[in-house]
PyMOL Python script that loads the backbone (N, CA, C, O; Angstrom):
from pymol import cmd

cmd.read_pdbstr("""\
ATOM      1  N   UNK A   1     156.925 105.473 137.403  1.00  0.00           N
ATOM      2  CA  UNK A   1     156.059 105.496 136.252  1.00  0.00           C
ATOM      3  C   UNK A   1     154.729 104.836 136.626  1.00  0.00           C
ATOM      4  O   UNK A   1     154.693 103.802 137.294  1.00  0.00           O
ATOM      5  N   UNK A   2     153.467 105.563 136.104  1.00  0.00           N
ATOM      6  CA  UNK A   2     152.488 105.100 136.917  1.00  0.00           C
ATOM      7  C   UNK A   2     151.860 104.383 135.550  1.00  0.00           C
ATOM      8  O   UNK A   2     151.935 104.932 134.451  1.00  0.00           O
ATOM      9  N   UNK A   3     151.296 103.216 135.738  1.00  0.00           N
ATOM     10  CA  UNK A   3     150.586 102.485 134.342  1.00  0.00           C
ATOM     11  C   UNK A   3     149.733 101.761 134.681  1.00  0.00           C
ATOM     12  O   UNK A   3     149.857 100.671 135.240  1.00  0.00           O
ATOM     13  N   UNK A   4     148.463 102.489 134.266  1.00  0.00           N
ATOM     14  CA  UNK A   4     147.239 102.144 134.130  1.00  0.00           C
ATOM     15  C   UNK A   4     146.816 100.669 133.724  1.00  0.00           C
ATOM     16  O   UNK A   4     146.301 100.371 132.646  1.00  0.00           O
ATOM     17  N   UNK A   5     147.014 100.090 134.407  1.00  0.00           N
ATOM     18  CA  UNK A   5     146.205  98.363 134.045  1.00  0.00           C
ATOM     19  C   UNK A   5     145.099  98.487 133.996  1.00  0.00           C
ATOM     20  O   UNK A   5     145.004  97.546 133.208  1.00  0.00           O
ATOM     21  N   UNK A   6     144.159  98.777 134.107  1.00  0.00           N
ATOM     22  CA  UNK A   6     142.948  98.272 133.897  1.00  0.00           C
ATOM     23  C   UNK A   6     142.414  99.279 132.093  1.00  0.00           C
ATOM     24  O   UNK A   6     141.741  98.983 131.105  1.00  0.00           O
ATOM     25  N   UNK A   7     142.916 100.043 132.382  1.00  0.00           N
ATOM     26  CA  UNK A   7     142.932 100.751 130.682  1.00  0.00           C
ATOM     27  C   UNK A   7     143.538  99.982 129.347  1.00  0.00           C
ATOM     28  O   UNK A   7     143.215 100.016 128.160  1.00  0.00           O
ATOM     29  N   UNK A   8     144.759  99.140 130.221  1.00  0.00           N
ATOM     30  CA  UNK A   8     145.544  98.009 129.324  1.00  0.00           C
ATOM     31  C   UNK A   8     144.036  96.580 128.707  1.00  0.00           C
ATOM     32  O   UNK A   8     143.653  95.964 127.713  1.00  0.00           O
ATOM     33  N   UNK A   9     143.752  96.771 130.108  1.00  0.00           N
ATOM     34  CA  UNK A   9     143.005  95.382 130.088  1.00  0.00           C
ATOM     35  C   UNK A   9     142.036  95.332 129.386  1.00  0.00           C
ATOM     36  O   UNK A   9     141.673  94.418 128.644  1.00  0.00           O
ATOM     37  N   UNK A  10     141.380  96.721 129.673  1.00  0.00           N
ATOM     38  CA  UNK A  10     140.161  97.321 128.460  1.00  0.00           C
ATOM     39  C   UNK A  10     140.183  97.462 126.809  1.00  0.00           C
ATOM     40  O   UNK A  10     139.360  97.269 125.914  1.00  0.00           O
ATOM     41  N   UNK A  11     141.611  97.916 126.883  1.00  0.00           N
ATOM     42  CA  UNK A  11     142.197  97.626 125.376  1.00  0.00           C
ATOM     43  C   UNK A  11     142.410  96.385 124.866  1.00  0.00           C
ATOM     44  O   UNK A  11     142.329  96.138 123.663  1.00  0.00           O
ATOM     45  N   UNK A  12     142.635  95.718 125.571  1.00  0.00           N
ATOM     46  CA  UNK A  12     142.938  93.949 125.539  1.00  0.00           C
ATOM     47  C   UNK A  12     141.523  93.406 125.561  1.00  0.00           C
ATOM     48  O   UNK A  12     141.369  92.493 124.751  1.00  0.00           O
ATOM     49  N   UNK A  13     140.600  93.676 126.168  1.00  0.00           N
ATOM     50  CA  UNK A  13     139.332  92.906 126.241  1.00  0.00           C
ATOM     51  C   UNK A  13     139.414  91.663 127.253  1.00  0.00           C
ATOM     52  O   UNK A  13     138.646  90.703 127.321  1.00  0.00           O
ATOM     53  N   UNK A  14     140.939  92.038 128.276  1.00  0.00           N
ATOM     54  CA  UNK A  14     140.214  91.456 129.509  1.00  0.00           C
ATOM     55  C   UNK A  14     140.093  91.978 130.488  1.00  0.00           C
ATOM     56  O   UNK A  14     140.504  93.104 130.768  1.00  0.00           O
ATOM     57  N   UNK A  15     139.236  90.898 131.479  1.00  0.00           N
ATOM     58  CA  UNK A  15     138.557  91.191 132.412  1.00  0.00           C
ATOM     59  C   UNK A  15     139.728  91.047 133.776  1.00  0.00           C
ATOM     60  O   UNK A  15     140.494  90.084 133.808  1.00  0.00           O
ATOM     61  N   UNK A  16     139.746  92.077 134.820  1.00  0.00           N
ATOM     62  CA  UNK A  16     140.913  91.720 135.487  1.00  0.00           C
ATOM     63  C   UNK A  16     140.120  92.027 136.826  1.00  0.00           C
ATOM     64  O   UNK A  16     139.390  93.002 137.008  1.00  0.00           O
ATOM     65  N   UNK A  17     140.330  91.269 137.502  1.00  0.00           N
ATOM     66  CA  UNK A  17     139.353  91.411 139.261  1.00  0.00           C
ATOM     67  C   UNK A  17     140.529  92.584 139.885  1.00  0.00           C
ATOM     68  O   UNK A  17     141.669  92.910 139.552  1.00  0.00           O
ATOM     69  N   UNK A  18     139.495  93.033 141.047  1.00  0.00           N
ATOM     70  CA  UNK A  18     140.066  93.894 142.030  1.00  0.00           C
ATOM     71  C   UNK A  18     141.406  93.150 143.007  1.00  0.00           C
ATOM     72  O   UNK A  18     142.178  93.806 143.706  1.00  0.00           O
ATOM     73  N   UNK A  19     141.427  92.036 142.884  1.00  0.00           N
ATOM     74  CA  UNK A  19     142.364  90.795 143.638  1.00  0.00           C
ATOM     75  C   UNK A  19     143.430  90.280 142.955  1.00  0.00           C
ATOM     76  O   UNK A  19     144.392  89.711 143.473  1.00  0.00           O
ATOM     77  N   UNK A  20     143.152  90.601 141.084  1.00  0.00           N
ATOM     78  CA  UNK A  20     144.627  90.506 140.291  1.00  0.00           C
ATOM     79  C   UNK A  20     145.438  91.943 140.021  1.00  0.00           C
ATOM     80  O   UNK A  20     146.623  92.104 139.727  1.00  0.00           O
ATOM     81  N   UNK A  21     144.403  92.908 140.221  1.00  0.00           N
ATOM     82  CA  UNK A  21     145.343  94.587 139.953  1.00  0.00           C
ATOM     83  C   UNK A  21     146.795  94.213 140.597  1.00  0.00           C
ATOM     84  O   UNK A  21     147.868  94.024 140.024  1.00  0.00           O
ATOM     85  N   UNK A  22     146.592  94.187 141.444  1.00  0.00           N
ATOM     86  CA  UNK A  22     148.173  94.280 142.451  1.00  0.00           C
ATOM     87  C   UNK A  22     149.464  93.081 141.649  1.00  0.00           C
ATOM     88  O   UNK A  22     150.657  93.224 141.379  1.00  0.00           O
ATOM     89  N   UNK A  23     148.841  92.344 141.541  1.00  0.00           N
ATOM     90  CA  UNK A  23     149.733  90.800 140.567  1.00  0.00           C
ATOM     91  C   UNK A  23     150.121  91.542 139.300  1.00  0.00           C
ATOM     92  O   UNK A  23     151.244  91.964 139.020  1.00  0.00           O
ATOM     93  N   UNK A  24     148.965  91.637 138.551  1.00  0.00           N
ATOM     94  CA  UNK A  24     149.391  92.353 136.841  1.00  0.00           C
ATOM     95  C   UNK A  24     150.124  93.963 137.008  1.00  0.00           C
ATOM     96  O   UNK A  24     150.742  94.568 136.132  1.00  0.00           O
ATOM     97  N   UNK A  25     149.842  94.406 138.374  1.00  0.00           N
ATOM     98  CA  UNK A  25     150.448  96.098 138.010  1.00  0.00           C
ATOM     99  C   UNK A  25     152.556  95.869 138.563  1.00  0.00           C
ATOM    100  O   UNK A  25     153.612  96.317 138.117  1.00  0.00           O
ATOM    101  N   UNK A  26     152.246  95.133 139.470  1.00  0.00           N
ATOM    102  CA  UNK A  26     153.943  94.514 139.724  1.00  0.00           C
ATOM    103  C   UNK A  26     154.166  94.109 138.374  1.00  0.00           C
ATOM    104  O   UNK A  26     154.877  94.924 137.786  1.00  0.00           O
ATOM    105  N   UNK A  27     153.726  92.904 137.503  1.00  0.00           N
ATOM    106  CA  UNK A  27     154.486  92.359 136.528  1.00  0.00           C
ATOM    107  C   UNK A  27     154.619  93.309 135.041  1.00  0.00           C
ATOM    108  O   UNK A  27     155.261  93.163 134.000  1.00  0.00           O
ATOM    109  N   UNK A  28     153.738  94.251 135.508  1.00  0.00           N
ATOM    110  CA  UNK A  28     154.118  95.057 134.309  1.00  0.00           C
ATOM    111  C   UNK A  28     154.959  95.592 134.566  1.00  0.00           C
ATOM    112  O   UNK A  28     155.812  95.758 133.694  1.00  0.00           O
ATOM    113  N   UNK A  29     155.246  96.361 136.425  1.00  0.00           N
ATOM    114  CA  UNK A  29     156.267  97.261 136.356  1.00  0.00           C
ATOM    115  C   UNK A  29     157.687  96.477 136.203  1.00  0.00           C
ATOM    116  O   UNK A  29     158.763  96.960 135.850  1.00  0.00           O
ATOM    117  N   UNK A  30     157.376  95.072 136.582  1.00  0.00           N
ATOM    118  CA  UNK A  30     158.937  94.419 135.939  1.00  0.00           C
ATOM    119  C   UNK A  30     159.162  94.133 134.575  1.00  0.00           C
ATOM    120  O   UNK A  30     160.271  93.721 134.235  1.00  0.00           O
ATOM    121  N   UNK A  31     158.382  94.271 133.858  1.00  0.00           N
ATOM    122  CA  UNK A  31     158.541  94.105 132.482  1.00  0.00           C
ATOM    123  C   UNK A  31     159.273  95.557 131.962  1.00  0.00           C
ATOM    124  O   UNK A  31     160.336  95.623 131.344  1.00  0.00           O
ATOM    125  N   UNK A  32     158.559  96.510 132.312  1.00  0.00           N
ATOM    126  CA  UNK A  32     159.533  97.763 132.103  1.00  0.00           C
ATOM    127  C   UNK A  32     160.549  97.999 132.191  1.00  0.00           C
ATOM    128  O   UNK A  32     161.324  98.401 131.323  1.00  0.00           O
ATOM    129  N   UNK A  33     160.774  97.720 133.608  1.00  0.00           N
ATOM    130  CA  UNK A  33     161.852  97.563 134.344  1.00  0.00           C
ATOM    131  C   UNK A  33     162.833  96.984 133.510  1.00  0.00           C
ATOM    132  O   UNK A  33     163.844  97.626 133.225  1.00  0.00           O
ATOM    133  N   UNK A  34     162.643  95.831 133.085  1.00  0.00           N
ATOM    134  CA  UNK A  34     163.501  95.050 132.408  1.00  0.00           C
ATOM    135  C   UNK A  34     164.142  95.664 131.073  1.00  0.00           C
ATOM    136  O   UNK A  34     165.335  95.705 130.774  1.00  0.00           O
ATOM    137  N   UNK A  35     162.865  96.203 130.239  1.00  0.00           N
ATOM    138  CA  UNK A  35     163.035  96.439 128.875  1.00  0.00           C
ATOM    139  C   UNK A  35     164.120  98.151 129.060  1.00  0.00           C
ATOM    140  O   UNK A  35     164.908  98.713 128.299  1.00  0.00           O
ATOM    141  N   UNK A  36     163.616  98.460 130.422  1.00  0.00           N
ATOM    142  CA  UNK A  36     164.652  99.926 130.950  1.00  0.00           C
ATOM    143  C   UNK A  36     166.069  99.623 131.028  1.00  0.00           C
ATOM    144  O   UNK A  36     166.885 100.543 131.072  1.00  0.00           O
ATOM    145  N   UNK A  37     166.520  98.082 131.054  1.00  0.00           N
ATOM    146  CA  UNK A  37     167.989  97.758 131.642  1.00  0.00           C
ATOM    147  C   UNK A  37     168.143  96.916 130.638  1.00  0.00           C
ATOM    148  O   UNK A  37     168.302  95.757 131.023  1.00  0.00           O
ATOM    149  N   UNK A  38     168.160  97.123 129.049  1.00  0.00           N
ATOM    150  CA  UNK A  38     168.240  96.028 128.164  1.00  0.00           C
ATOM    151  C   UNK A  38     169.563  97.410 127.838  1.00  0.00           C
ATOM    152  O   UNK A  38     169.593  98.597 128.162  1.00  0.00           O
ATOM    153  N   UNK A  39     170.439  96.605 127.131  1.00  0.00           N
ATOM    154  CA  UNK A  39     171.332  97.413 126.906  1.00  0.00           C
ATOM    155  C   UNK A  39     171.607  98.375 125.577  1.00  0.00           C
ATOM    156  O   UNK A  39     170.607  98.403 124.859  1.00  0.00           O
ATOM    157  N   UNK A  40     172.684  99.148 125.084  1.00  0.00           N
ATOM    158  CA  UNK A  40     172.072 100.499 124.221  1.00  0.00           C
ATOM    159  C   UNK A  40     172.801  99.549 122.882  1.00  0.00           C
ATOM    160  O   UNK A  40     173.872  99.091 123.279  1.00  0.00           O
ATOM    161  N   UNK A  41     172.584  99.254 121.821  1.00  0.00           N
ATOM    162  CA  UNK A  41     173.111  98.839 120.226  1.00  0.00           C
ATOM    163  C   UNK A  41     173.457  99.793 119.892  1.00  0.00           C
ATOM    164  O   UNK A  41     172.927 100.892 120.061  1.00  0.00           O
ATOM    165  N   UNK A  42     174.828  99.414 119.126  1.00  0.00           N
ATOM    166  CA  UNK A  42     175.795 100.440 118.470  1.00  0.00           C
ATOM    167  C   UNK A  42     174.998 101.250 117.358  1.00  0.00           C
ATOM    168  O   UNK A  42     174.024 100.863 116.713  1.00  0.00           O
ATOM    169  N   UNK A  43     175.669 102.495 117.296  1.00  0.00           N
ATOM    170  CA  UNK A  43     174.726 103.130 116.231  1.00  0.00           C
ATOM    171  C   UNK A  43     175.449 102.730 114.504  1.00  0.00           C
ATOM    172  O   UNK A  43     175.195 103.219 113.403  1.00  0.00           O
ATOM    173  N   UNK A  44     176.516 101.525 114.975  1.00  0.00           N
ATOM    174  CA  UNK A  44     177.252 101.411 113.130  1.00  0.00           C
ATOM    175  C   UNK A  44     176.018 101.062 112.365  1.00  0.00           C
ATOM    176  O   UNK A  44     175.737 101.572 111.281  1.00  0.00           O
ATOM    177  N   UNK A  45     175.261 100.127 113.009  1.00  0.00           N
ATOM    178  CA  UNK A  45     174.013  99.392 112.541  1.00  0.00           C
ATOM    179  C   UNK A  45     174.186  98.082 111.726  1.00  0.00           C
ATOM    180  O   UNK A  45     173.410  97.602 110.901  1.00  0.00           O
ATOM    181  N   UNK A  46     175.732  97.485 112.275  1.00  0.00           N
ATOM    182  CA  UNK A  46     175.995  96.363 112.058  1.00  0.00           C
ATOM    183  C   UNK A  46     175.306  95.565 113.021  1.00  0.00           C
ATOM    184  O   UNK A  46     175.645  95.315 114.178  1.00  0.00           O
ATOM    185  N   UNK A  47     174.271  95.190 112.377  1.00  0.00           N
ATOM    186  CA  UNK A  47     173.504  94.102 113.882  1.00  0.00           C
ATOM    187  C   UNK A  47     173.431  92.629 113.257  1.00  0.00           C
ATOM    188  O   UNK A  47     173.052  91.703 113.975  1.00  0.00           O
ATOM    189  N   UNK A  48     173.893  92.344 111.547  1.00  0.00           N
ATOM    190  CA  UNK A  48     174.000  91.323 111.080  1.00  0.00           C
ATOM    191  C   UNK A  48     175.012  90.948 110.718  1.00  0.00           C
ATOM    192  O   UNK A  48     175.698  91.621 109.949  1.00  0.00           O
ATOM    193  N   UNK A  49     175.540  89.266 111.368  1.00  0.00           N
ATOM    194  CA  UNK A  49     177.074  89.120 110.965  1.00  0.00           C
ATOM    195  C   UNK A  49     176.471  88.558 109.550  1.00  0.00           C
ATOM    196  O   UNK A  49     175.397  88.038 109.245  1.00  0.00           O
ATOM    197  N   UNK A  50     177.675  88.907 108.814  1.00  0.00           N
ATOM    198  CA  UNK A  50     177.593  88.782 107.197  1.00  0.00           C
ATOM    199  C   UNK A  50     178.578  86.767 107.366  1.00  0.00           C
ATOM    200  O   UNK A  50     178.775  85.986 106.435  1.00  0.00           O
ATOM    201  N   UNK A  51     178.850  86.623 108.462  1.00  0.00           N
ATOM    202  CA  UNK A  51     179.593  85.218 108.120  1.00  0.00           C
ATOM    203  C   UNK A  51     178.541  84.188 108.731  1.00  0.00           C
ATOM    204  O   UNK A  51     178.577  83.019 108.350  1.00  0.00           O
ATOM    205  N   UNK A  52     177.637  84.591 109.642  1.00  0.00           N
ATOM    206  CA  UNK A  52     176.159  83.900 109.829  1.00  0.00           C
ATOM    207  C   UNK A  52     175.059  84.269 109.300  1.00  0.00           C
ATOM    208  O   UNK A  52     174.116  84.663 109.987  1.00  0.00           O
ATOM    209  N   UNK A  53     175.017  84.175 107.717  1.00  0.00           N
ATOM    210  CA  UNK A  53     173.387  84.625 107.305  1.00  0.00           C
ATOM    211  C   UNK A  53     172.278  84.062 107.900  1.00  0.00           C
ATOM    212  O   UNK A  53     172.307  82.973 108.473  1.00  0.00           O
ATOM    213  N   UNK A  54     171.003  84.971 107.754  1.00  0.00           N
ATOM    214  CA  UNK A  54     169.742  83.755 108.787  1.00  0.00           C
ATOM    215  C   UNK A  54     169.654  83.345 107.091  1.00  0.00           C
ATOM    216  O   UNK A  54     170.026  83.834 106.024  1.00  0.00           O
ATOM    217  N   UNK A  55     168.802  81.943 107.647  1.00  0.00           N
ATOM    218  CA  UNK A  55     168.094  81.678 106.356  1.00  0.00           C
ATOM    219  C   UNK A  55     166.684  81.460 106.853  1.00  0.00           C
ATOM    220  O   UNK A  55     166.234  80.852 107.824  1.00  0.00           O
ATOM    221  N   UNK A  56     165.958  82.374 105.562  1.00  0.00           N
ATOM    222  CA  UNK A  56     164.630  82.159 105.760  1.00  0.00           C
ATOM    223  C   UNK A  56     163.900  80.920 105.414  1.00  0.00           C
ATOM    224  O   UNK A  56     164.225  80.308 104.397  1.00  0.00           O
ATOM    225  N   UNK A  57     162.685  80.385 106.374  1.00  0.00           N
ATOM    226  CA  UNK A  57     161.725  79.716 106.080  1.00  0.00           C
ATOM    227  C   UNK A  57     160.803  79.612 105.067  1.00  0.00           C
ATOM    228  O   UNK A  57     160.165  80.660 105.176  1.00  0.00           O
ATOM    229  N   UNK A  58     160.276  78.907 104.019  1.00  0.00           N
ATOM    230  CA  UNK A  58     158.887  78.894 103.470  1.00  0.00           C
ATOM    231  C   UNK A  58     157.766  79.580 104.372  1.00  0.00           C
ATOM    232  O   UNK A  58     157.497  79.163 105.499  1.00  0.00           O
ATOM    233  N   UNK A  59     157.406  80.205 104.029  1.00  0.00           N
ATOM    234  CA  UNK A  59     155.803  80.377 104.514  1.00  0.00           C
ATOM    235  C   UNK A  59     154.665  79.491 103.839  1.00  0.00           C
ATOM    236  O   UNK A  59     154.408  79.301 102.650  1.00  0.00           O
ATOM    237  N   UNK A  60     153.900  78.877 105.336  1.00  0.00           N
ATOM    238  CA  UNK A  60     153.388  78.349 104.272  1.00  0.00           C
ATOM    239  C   UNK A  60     151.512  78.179 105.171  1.00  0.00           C
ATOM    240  O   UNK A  60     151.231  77.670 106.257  1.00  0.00           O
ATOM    241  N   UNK A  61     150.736  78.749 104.283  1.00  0.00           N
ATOM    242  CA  UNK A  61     149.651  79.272 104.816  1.00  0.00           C
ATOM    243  C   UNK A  61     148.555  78.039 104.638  1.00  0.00           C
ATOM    244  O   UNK A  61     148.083  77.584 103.596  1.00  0.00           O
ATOM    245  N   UNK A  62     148.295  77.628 106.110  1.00  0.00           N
ATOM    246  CA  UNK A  62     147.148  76.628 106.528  1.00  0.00           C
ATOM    247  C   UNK A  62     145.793  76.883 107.284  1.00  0.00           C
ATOM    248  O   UNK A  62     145.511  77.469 108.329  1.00  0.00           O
ATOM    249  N   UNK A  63     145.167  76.298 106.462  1.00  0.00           N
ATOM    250  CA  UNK A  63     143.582  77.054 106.578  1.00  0.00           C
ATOM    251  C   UNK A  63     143.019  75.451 107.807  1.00  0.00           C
ATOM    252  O   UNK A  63     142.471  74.486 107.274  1.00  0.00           O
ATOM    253  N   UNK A  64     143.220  75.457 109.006  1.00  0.00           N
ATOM    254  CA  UNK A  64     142.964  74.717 110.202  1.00  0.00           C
ATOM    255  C   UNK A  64     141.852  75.169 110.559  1.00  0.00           C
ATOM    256  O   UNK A  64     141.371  74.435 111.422  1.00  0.00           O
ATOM    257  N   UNK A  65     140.864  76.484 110.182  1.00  0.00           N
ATOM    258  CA  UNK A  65     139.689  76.960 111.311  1.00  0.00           C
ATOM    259  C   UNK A  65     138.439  76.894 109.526  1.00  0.00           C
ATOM    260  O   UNK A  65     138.438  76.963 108.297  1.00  0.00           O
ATOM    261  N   UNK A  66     137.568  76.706 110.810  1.00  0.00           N
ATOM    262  CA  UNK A  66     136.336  77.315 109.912  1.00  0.00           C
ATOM    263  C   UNK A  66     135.848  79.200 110.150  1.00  0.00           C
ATOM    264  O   UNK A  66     135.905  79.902 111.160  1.00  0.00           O
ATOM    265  N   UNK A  67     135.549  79.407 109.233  1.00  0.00           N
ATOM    266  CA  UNK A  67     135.215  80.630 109.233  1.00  0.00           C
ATOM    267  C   UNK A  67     133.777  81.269 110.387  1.00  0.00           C
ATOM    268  O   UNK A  67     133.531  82.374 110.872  1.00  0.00           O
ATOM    269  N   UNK A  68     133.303  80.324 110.434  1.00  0.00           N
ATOM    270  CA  UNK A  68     132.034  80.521 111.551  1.00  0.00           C
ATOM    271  C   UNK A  68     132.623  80.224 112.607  1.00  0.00           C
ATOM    272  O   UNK A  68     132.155  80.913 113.513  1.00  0.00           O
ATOM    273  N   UNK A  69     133.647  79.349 113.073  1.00  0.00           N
ATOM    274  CA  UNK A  69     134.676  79.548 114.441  1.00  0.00           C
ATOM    275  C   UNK A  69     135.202  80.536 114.613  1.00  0.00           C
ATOM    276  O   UNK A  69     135.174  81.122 115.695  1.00  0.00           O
ATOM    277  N   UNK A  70     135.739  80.905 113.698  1.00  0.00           N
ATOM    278  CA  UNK A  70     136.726  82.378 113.461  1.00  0.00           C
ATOM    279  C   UNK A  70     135.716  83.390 114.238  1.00  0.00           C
ATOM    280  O   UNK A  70     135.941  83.946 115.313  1.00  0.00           O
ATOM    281  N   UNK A  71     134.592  83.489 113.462  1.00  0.00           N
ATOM    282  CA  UNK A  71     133.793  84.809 113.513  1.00  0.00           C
ATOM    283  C   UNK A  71     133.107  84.243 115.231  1.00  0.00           C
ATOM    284  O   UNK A  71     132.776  85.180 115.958  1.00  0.00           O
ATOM    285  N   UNK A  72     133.007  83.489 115.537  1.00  0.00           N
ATOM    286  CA  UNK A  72     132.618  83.642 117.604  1.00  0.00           C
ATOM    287  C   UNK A  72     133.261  84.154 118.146  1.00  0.00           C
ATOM    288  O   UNK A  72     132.935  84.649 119.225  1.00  0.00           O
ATOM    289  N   UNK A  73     134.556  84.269 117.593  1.00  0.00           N
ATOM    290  CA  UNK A  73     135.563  85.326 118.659  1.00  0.00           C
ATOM    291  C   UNK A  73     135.691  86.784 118.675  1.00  0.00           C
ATOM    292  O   UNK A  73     136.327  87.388 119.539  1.00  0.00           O
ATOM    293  N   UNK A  74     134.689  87.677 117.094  1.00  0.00           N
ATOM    294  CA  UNK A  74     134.475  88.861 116.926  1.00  0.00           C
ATOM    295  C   UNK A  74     133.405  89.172 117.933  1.00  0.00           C
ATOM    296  O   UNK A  74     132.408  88.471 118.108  1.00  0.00           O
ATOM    297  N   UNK A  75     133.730  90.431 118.672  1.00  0.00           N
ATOM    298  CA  UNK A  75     132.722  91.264 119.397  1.00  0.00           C
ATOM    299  C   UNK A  75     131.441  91.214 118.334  1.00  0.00           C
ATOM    300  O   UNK A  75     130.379  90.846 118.836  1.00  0.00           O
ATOM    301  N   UNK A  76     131.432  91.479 117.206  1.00  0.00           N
ATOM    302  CA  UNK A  76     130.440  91.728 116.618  1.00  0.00           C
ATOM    303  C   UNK A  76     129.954  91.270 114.810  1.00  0.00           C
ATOM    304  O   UNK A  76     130.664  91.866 113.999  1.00  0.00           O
ATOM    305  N   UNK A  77     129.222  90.629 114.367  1.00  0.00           N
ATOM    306  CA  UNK A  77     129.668  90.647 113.279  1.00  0.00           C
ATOM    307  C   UNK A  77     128.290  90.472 112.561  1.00  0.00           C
ATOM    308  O   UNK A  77     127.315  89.932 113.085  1.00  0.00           O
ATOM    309  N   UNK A  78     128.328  91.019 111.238  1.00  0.00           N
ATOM    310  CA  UNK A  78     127.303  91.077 110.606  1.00  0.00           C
ATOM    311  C   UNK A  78     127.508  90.679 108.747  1.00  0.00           C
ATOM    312  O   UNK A  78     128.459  91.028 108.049  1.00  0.00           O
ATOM    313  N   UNK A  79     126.285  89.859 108.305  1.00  0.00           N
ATOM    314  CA  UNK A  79     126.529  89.372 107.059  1.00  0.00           C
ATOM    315  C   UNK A  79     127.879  88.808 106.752  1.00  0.00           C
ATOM    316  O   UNK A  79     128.557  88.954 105.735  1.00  0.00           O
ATOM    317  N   UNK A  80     128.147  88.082 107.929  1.00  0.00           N
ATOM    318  CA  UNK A  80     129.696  87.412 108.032  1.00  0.00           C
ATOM    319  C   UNK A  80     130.496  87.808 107.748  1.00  0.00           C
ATOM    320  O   UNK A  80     131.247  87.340 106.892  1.00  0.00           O
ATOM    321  N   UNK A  81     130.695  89.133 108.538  1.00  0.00           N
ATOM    322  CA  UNK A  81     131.959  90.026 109.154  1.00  0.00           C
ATOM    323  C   UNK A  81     131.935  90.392 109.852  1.00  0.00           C
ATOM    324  O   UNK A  81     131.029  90.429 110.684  1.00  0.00           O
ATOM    325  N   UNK A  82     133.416  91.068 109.853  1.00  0.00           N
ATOM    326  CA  UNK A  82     133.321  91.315 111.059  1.00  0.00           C
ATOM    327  C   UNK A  82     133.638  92.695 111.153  1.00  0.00           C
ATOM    328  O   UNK A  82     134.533  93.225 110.494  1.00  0.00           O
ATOM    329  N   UNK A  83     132.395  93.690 112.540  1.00  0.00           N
ATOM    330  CA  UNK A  83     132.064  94.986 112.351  1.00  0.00           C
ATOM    331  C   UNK A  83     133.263  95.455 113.251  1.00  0.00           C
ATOM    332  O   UNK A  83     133.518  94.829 114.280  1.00  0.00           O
ATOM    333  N   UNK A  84     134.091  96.679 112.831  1.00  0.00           N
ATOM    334  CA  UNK A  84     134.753  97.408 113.433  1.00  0.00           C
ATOM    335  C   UNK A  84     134.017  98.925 113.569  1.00  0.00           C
ATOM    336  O   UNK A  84     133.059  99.252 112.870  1.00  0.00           O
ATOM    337  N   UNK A  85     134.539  99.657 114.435  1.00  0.00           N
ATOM    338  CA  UNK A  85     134.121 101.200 114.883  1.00  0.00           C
ATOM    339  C   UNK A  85     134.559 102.009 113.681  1.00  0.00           C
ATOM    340  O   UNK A  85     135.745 101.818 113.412  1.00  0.00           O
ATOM    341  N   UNK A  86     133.953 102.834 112.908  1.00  0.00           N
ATOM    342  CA  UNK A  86     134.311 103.735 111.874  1.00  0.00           C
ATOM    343  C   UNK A  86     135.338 104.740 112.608  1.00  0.00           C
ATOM    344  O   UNK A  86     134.990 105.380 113.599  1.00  0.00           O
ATOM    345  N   UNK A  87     136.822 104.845 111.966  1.00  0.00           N
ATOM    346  CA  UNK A  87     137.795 106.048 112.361  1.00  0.00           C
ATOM    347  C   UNK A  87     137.542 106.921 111.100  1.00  0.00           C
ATOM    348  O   UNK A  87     138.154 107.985 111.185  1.00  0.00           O
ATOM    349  N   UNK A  88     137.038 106.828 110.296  1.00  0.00           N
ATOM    350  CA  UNK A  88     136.951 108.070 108.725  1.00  0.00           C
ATOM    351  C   UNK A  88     135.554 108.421 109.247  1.00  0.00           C
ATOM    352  O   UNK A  88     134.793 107.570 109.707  1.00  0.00           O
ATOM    353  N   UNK A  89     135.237 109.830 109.140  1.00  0.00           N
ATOM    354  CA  UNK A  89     134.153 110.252 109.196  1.00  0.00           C
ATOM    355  C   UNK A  89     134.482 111.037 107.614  1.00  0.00           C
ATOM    356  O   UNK A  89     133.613 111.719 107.071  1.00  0.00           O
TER     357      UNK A  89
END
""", "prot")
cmd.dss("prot")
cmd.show_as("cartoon", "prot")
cmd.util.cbc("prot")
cmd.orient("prot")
């Protein structure tokens, strides 16, 4: 299977030297690799024991950043937002 890293990286927005291709294109192909030899789940679709319920957490939503920090990490932003590429024409 042939997989394009540097198309990954472009989608990701990083930058990957001619000296890490070979490092990141092995660890992807072991990541595949891996997720290729994970094994097959029954199709009953019992995947939850009913005598160990999970129990869920609170969510609980903390505002730690300022909004002008936030927005340095957008490629682009205008009237304090942040601009994405139009997909609706």
């Amino acid at each position: 299977m042939e997989i394009d890293i540097r198309h990954i990286a472009k989608l990701a927005r990083l930058k990957i030297t001619d000296e890490e291709l070979p490092r990141f294109e092995k660890e992807m192909a072991d990541i595949v690799g891996m997720v290729e030899n994970l094994p097959d789940l029954p199709d009953s679709g019992a995947l939850i024991d009913p005598d160990h319920p999970m129990t869920m957490r609170q969510d609980k939503a903390e505002n730690t950043f300022r909004r002008d920090e936030l927005l340095k990490n957008a490629p682009q932003v205008q009237a304090g937002c942040v601009v994405v590429p139009r997909i609706v024409e």
